[in-house]
C-alpha positions as CSV (number, residue, x, y, z in Angstrom):
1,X,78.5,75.1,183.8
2,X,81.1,75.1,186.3
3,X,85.1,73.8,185.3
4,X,86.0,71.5,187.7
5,X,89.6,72.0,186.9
6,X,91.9,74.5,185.0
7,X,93.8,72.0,183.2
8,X,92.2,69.4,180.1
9,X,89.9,67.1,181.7
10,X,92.3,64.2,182.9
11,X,89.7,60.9,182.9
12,X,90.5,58.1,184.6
13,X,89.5,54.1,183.0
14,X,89.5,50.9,184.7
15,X,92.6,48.6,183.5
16,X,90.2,46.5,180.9
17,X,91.8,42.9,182.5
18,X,90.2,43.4,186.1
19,X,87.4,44.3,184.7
20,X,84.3,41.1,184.2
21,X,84.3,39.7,181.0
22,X,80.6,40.6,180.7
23,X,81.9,44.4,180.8
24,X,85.1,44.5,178.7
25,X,83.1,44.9,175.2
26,X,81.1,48.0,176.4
27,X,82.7,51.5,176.3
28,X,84.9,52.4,178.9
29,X,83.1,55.1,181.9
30,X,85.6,57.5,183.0
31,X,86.0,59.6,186.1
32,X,88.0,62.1,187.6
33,X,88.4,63.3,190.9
34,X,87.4,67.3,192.0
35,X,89.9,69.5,194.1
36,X,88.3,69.8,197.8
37,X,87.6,73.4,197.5
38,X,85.6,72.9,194.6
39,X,83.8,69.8,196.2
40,X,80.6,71.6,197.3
41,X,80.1,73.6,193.9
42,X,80.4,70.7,191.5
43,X,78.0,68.2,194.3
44,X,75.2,70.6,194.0
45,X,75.9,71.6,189.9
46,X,75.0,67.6,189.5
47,X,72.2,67.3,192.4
48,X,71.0,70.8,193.5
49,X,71.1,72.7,196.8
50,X,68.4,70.7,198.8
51,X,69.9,67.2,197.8
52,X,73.2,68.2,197.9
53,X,72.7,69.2,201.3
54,X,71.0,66.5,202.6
55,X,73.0,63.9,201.3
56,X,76.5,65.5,202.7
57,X,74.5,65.6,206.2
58,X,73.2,61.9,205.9
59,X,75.9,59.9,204.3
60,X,77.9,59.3,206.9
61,X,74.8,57.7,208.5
62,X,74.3,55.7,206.2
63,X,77.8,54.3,206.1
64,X,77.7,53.7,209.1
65,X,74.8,51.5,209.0
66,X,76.3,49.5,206.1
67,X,79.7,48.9,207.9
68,X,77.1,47.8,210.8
69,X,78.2,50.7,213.4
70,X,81.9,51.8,212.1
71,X,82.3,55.3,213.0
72,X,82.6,57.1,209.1
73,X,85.3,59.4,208.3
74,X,84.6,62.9,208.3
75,X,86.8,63.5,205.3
76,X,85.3,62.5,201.5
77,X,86.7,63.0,198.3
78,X,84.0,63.4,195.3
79,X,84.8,61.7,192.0
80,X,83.0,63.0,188.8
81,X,82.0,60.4,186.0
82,X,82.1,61.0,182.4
83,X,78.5,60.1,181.7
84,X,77.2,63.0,184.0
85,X,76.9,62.5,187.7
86,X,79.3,62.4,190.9
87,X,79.8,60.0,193.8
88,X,81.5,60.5,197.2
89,X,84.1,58.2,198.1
90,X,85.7,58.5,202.3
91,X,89.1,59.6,202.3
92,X,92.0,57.8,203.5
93,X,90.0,54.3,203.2
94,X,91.3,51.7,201.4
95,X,89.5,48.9,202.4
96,X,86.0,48.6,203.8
97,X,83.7,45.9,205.2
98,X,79.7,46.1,204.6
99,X,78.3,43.4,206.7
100,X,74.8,43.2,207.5
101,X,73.4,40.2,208.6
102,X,69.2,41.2,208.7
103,X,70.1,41.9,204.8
104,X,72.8,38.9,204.5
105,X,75.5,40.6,202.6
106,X,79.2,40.7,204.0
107,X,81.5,41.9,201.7
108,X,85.0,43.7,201.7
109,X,85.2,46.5,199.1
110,X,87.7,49.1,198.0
111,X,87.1,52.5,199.2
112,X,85.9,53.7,195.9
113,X,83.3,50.8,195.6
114,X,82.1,51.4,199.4
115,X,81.5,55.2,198.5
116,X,79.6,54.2,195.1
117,X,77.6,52.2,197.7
118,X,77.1,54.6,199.7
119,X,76.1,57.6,197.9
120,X,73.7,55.0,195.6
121,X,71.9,54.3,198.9
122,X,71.5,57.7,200.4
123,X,70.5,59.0,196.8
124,X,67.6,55.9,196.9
125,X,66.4,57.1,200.7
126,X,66.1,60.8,199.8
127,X,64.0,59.6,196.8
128,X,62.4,57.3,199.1
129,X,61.6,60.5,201.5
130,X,60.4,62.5,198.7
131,X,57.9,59.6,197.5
132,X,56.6,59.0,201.5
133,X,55.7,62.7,201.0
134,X,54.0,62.5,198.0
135,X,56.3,64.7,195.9
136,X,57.9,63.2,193.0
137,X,62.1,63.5,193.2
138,X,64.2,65.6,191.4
139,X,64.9,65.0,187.9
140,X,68.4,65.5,188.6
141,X,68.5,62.9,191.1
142,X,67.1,60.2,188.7
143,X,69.2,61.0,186.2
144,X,72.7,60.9,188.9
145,X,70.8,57.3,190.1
146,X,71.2,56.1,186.5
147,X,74.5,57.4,186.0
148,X,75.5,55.6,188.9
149,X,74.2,52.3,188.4
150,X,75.4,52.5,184.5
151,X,78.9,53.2,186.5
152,X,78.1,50.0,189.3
153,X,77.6,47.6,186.2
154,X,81.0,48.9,184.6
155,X,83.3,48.4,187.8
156,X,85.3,45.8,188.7
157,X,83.7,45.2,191.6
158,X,80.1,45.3,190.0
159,X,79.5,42.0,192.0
160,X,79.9,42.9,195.3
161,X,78.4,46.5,194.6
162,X,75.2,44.5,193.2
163,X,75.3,42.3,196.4
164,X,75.3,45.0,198.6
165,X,73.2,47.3,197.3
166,X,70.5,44.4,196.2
C-alpha cells in the first residue's frame, strides 16, 4: 500500500452545524487531499490502471456536459476519503453551476461537491461501458461507487449532489 503522505494522516471533517440534521448522528467521513505528484499513484491504488486511465481522460467531458458546455479546467486536485476511495475535485473552482434542462436539475455547488459529482458520473458510465460489453466492472470500482455515495449522503450539500446526480 502506497503512503500518500510522509507525515500522520491529517483527516479533514465537515463542521457538524452545516451538516443536515438527518446526517449529524452518523459518524463523521473524513478526507484528505494527496500532493500532485502523487495524484496518479494513489488514483489508480483505489481504481486500477484501465479505470484510472480512462476516467482522467473522460472527466473533463463529462463536466462539461453537466455545466452544459463550460470549458473544464485542466488542473484537478484528488481528495482521498477515510472509508476507502478517492474523488477528483477541478482546481481553482470555487463555485460551479450544473444546469441541464433535458434532465431538469440547475444547481450551484462548491467545487468539492461538483467534483464528487463528477467523478460519481464518469465512475457510473465506465460501469455502464463495461455492462454494454458484457463484462461485469471491476470490483474496485463498485466498492469506490459505494464509498462515494456513503460520502454524497454525509455532505453538506447531499441535496443538491442527490439532485444532480438523480
Amino acid at each position: 500500500m502506497i503512503e500518500i503522505s510522509k507525515q500522520p494522516a491529517q483527516w479533514e471533517y465537515f463542521d457538524p452545524a452545516v451538516l443536515p440534521a438527518c446526517t449529524r448522528r452518523r459518524k463523521p467521513i473524513g478526507r484528505r487531499w494527496v500532493s500532485p505528484q502523487d495524484m496518479s499513484t494513489v488514483l489508480m491504488e483505489q481504481v486500477g490502471v484501465v479505470v484510472a486511465s480512462t476516467l482522467l481522460r473522460r472527466i473533463g467531458a463529462d463536466l462539461s456536459w453537466l455545466a452544459d458546455g463550460v470549458e473544464a479546467p485542466s488542473l484537478w486536485r484528488l481528495s482521498v476519503l477515510q472509508i476507502g476511495g478517492a474523488y477528483l475535485v477541478p482546481s481553482g473552482v470555487d463555485r460551479m453551476r450544473f444546469c441541464r434542462g433535458d434532465r431538469h436539475f440547475d444547481e450551484c455547488l462548491s467545487g468539492d461537491a461538483a467534483g464528487l459529482c463528477v467523478t460519481m458520473l464518469s465512475l457510473n458510465r465506465i460501469a455502464r461501458e463495461c455492462a454494454d460489453k458484457f463484462q461485469a466492472p471491476p470490483a474496485r470500482l463498485r466498492k469506490l461507487e459505494r464509498a462515494l455515495a456513503s460520502f454524497a449522503a454525509s455532505h453538506p450539500e447531499r441535496r443538491a449532489i442527490l439532485s444532480v446526480l438523480d
